[in-house]
C-alpha positions in Angstrom: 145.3 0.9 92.2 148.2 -0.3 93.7 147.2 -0.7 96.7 143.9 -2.3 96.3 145.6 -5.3 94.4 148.5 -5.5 97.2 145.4 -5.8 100.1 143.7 -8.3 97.9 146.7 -10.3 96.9 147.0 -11.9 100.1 144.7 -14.4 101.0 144.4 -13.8 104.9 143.3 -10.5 103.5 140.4 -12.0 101.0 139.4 -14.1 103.8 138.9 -11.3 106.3 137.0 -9.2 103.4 134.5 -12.6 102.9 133.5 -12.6 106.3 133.4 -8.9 107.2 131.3 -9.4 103.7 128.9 -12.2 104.9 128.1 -10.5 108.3 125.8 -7.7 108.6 127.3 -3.7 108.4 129.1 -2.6 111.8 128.4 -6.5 113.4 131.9 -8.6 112.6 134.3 -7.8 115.8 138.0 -8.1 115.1 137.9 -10.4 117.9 135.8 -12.6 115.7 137.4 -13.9 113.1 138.2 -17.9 112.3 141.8 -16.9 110.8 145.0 -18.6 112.2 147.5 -16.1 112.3 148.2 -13.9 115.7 146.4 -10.7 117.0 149.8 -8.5 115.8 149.4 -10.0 112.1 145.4 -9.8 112.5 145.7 -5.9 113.0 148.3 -5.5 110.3 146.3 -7.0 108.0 143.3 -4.5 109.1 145.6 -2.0 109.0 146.2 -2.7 104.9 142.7 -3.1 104.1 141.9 0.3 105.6 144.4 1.7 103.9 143.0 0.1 100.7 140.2 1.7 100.9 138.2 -1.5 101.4 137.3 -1.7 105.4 135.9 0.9 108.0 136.4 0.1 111.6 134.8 1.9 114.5 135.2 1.3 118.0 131.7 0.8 120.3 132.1 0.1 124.0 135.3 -2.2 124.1 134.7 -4.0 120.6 136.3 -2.6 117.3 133.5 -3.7 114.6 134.0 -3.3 110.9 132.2 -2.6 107.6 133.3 -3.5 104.3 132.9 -0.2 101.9 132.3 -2.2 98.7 130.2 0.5 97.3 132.9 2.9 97.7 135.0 0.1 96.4 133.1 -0.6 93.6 132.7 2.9 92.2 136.6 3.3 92.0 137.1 -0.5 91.2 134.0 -1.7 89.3 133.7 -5.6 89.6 137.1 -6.8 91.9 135.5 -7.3 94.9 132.8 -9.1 93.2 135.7 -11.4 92.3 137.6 -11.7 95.3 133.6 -12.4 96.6 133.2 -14.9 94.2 136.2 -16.4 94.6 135.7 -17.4 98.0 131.9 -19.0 96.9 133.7 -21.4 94.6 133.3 -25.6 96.0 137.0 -27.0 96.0 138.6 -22.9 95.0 141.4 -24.8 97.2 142.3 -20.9 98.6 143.6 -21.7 102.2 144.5 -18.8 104.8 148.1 -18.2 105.8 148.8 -19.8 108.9 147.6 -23.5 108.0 151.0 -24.3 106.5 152.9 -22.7 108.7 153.3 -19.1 107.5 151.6 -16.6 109.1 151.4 -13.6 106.5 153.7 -11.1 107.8 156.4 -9.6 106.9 
């Protein structure tokens, strides 16, 4: 449990999970991603959500794409990624990524 609400406390971390969520399984490259924080801090933050429990990455040729495991997610924590989903659907939810004022998320 404690784990799963670090990963989803941070909201670089939500915003990866919405788009790996809005893409199709096994098609969102980490290269891909519209987050402003660096490719260190970017793999860290991968690094958390796999830990979670939350994202699967496999490597294909030279791109690493990803797959969110919300049914496996689900089962162990019914309805909080449908919030962190919804959350991110909300006009005006004012949630902006790390980065845009000046911190980038790590440490």
């Amino acid at each position: 449990m404690q784990s799963a609400l670090h990963a989803l406390a941070d909201p670089v971390r939500r915003l990866i999970i919405r788009q790996v969520a809005a893409s199709p399984e096994w098609t969102k490259a980490c290269g891909t991603f519209d987050i402003p924080v660096s490719k260190s801090t970017l793999s860290h933050h991968f690094a958390v959500l796999r830990e979670a429990g939350l994202l699967e990455q496999r490597d294909e040729g030279t791109r690493r794409v990803n797959r969110l495991r919300a049914a496996e997610f689900g089962a162990r924590f019914p309805g909080l990624l449908d919030l962190v989903l919804a959350e991110g659907a909300e006009p005006g939810s004012g949630e902006k990524a790390a980065g845009a004022d000046g911190v980038d998320g790590a440490g």
